[in-house]
C-alpha positions in Angstrom: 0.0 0.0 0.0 2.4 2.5 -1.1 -0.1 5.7 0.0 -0.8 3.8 3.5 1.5 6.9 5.9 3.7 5.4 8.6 3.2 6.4 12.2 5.1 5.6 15.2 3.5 5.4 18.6 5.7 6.0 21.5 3.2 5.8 24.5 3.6 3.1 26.9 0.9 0.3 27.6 1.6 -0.4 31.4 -1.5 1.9 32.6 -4.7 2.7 31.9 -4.1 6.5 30.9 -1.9 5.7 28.0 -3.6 2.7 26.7 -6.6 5.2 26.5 -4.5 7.3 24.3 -3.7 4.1 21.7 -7.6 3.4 21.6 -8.3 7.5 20.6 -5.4 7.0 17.9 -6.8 3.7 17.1 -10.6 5.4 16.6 -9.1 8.2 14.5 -7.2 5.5 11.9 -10.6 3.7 11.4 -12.5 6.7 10.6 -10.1 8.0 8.1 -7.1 7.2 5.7 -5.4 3.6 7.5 -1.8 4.1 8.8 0.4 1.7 9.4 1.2 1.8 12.9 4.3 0.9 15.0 4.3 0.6 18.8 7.1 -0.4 20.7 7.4 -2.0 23.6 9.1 0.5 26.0 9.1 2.1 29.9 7.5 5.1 30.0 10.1 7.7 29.5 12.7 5.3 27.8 14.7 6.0 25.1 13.3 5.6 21.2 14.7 2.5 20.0 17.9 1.8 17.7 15.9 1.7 14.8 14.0 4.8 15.0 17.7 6.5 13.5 17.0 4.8 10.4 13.2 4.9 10.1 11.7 6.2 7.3 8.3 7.2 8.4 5.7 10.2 8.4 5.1 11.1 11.6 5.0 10.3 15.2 2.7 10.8 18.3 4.9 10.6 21.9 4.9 10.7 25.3 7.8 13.2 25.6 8.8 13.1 29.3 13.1 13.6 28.7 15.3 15.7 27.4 17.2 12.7 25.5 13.3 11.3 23.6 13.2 15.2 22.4 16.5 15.3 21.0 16.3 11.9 19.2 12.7 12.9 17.7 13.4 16.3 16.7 16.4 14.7 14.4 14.6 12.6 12.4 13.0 15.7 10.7 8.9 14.5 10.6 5.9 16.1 12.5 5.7 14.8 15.8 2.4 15.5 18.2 3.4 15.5 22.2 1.0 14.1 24.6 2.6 14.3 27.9 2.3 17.4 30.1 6.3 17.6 30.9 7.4 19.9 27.9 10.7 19.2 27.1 9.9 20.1 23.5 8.5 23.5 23.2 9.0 23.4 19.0 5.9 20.6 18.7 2.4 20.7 19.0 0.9 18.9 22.0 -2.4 17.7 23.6 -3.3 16.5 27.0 -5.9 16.7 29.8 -6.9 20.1 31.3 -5.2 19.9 34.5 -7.3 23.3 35.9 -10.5 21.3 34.8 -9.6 18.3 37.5 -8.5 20.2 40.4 -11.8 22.3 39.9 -13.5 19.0 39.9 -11.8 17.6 42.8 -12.4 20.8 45.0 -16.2 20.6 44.2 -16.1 16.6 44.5 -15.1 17.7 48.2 -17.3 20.7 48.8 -20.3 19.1 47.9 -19.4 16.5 50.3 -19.7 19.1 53.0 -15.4 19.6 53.4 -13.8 22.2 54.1 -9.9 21.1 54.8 -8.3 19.9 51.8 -5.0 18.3 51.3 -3.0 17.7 48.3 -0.4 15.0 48.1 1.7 15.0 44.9 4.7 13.9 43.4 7.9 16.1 42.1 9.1 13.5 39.1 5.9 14.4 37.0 5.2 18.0 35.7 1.3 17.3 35.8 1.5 16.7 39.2 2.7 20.1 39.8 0.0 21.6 37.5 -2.7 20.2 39.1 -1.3 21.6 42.8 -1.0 24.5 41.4 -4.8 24.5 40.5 -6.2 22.9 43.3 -4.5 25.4 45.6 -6.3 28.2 43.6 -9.6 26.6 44.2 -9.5 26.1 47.7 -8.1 29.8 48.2 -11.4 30.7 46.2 -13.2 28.5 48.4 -11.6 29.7 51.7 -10.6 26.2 52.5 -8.0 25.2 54.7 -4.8 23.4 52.8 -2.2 21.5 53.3 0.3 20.2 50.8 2.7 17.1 50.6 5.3 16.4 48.1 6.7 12.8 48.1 9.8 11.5 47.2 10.0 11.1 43.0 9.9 7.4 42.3 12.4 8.4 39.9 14.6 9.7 42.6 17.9 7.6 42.9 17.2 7.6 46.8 13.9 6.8 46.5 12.6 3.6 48.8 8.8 2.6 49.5 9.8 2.4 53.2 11.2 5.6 53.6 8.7 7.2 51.6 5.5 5.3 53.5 7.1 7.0 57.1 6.9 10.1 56.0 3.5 10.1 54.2 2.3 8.4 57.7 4.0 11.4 59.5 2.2 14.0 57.2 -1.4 12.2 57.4 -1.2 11.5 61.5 -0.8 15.2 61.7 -3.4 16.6 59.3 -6.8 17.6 60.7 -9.8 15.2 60.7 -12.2 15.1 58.7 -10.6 15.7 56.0 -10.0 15.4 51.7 -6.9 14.2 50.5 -6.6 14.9 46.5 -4.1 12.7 45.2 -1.9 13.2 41.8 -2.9 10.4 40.5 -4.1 7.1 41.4 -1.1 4.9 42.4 -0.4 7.8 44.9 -4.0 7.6 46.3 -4.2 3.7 46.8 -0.3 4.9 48.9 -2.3 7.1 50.6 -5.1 4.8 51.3 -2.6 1.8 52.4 -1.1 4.2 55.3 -4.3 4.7 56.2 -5.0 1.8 56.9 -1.9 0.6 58.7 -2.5 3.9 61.0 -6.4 2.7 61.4 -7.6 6.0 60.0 -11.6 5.5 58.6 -11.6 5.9 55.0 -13.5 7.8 54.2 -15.4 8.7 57.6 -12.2 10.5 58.9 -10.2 11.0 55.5 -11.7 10.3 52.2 -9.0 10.3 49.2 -9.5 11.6 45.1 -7.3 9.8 42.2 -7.0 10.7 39.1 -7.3 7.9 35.9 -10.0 6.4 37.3 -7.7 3.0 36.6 -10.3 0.4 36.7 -8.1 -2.3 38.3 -6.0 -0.2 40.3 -9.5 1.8 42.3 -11.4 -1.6 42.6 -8.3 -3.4 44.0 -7.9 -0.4 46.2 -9.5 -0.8 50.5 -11.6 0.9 50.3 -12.5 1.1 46.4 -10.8 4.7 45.1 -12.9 7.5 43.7 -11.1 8.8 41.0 -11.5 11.8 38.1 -12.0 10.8 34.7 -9.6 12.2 32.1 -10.9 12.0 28.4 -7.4 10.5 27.6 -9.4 8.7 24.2 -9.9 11.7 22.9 -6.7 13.3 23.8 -5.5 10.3 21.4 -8.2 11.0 18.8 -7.0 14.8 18.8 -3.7 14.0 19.0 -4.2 12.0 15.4 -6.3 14.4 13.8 -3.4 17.2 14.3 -0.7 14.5 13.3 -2.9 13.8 10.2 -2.9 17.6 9.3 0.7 17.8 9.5 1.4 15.2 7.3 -0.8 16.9 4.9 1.3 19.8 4.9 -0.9 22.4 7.2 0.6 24.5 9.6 -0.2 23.6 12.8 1.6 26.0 15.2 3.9 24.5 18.4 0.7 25.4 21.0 -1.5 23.0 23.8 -4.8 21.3 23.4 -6.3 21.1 26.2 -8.9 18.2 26.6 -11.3 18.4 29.9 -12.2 15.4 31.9 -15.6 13.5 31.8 -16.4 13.6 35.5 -15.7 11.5 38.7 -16.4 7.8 39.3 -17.2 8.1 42.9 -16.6 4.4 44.6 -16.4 4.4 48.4 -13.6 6.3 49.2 -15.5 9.4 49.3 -18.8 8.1 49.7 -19.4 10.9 52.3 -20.4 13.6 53.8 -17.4 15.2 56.3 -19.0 14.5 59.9 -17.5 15.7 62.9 -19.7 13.3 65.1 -17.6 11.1 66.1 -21.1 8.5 67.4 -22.6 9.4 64.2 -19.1 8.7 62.0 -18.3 5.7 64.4 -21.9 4.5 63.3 -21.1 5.0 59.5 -18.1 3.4 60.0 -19.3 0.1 61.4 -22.3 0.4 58.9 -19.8 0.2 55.8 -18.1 -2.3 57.1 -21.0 -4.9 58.3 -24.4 -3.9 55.7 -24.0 -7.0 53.8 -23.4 -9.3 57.3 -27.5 -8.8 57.9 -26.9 -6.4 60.5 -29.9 -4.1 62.1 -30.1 -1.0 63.7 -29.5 -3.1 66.7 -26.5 -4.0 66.0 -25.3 -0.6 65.6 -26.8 0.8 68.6 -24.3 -1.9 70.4 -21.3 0.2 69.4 -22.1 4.0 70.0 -23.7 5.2 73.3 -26.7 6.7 71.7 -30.5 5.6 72.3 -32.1 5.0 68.5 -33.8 8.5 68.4 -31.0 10.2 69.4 -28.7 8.4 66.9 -31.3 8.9 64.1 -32.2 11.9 64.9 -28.3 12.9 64.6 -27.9 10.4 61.6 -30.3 12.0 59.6 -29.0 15.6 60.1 -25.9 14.9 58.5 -26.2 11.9 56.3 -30.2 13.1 55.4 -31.1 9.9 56.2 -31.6 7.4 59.0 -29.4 4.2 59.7 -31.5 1.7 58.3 -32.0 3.5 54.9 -27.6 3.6 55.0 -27.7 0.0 55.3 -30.2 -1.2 52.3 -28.3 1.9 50.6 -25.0 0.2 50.8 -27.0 -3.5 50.1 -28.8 -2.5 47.2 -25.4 -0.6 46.0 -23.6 -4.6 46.5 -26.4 -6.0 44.8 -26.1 -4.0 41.6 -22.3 -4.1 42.0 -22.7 -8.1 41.8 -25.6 -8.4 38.9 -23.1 -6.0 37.3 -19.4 -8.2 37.6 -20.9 -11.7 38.0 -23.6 -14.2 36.7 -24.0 -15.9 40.1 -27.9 -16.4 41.1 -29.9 -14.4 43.1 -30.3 -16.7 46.0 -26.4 -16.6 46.1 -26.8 -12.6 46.0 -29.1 -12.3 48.5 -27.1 -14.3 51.1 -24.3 -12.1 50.3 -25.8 -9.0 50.7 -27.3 -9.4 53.7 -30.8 -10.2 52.7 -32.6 -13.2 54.4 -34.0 -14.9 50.7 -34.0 -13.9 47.6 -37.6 -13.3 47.8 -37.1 -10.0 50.5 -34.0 -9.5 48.1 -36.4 -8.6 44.8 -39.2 -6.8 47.1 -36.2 -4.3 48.6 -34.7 -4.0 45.1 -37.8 -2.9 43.2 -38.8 -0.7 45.8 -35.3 1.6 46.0 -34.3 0.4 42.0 -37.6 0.9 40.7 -37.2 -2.5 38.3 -36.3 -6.4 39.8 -32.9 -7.4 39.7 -33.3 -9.9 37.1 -35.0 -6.9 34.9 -32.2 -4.4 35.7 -29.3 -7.6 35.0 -31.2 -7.7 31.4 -30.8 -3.9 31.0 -27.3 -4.0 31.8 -26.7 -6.9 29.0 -28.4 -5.4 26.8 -26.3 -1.8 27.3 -23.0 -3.9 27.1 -23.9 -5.6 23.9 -25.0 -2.5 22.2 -21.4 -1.1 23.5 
């Protein structure tokens, strides 16, 4: 196919980000002209490889995150499209997320949840990471928040070690003030966070809840708790990304300047699943709530651990939560319920035991009622959505 252009792909596969950027390329080559693509297997911020010296291709679209990758690719005399946020190439186009977009989003994520001490934890190797401080510490100021801020070591850093890096972050979080939101540079960082909390028995997210950003599938449903985490748009970075490469090989200008891409939201998962109580009977309550909902516990049970009579408790509950203890715990069932129609094909009798329901019978009446539509129904719908997908 001697019109078919040739386009290298140096973007690493090993997280979820950048393997969102392949599928936006990958969407923009199906739409229009094909390319014939090449994609390396390589570390994020590695070298080009040997052969790229002697490649005779038509354009590239990198992750340029060193000094050295901008000096090899500027040789080689092709348009190149940059989508990393570090800019050690200011002579090339680039796209990438809108880093003022997700602080704004994570400062509202926390505000809405009733907040109002924020925390950023963020890490020196990555130039986004600085970027989005820099952002989320103009949105609290606008919000007259209280902030505190924690750089870790780089990862990159020749001195860095897990250990020494997990004593300080457990220094940092045993002396910030509780409750509190913990906004974290990304979401490796934020399941670090949410480790040391757990080793220093902080509740997550009662005391401290904790913001990623990827929203890596694996890495937030692996985390304890699960990690809320913002959504970038990194498919259509990719797609843009193409659709400026394609212009370029055609010969259009396309001046050395940023497109910035917005993200699509938050996936809130449990991690902050609250509302910032500074009860500690009423947080104490929550607490053993999440833990126990799905263990066919009653408001009984959790009477048994604060020193509260059920009016008082309910009364308190429903002030801050805007609704009562019992409601919490079907909310958290019928959440696990959908959750497991949703990942698994197990039966409903299976389900139901797990969730905390007596039968599967109480199971469908509980589910209609909050769902509006039986579990088998809303399974169907969920099928069907996939398929079309």
């Amino acid at each position: 196919m001697p019109n078919t252009r040739s386009v290298a792909l140096f973007i690493e596969t090993s997280n979820a980000y950048a393997r969102g950027l392949l599928d936006g390329v990958l969407a923009y080559v199906r739409s229009h002209e094909p390319w014939a693509l090449y994609l390396p297997e390589q570390e994020r911020g590695a070298p080009p490889p040997q052969w790229l010296a002697h490649w005779r291709g038509d354009g590239i679209i990198a992750r340029i995150e060193t000094d050295v990758i901008a000096k090899r690719l500027a040789r080689l005399k092709v348009p190149v499209i940059d989508v990393s946020a570090a800019r050690h190439s200011w002579t090339v186009p680039y796209v990438e997320t809108n880093d003022d977009r997700i602080a704004e989003l994570a400062v509202e994520h926390f505000l809405e949840r009733g907040f109002t001490r924020f925390a950023y934890c963020g890490d020196p190797g990555f130039a986004w990471s600085q970027l989005r401080q820099d952002a989320f510490q103009k949105c609290v100021a606008r919000s007259a928040g209280e902030l505190y801020l924690y750089d870790s070591i780089s990862r990159w850093d020749r001195d860095y070690s897990w250990t020494t890096e997990k004593a300080r972050l457990s220094q940092w979080i045993s002396g910030l003030p509780q409750p509190i939101g913990i906004f974290a540079c990304y979401d490796i960082k934020a399941q670090q966070l949410l480790q040391v909390c757990r080793d220093l028995s902080i509740a997550v997210p009662e005391s401290i809840a904790v913001l990623g950003v990827d929203n890596d599938r694996l890495v937030c449903e692996l985390s304890t708790p699960p990690l809320s985490s913002v959504i970038p748009n990194a498919r259509r970075t990719g797609y843009e990304a193409a659709a400026l490469l394609d212009r370029m090989m055609l010969g259009e200008p396309v001046p050395a300047t940023g497109h910035f891409i917005d993200p699509l939201g938050i996936e809130t998962r449990q991690s902050t699943d609250i509302l910032a109580i500074d009860d500690p009977e009423v947080a104490a309550a929550l607490r053993y709530i999440r833990e126990n909902a799905w263990r066919g516990i009653n408001v009984a049970d959790v009477l048994a651990v604060v020193p509260l009579s059920r009016r008082v408790l309910e009364s308190r509950f429903r002030k801050r939560l805007g609704r009562t203890p019992h409601e919490e715990i079907v909310r958290l069932r019928i959440d696990r319920v959908k959750q497991m129609l949703h990942d698994t094909d197990i039966s409903l009798a299976v389900i139901a035991g797990r969730c905390g329901f007596e039968n599967s019978e109480y199971l469908s009446v509980a589910f209609r009622r909050e769902v509006g539509q039986t579990p088998s129904g809303y399974r169907k719908q969920l099928r069907l959505k996939n398929s079309d997908s």
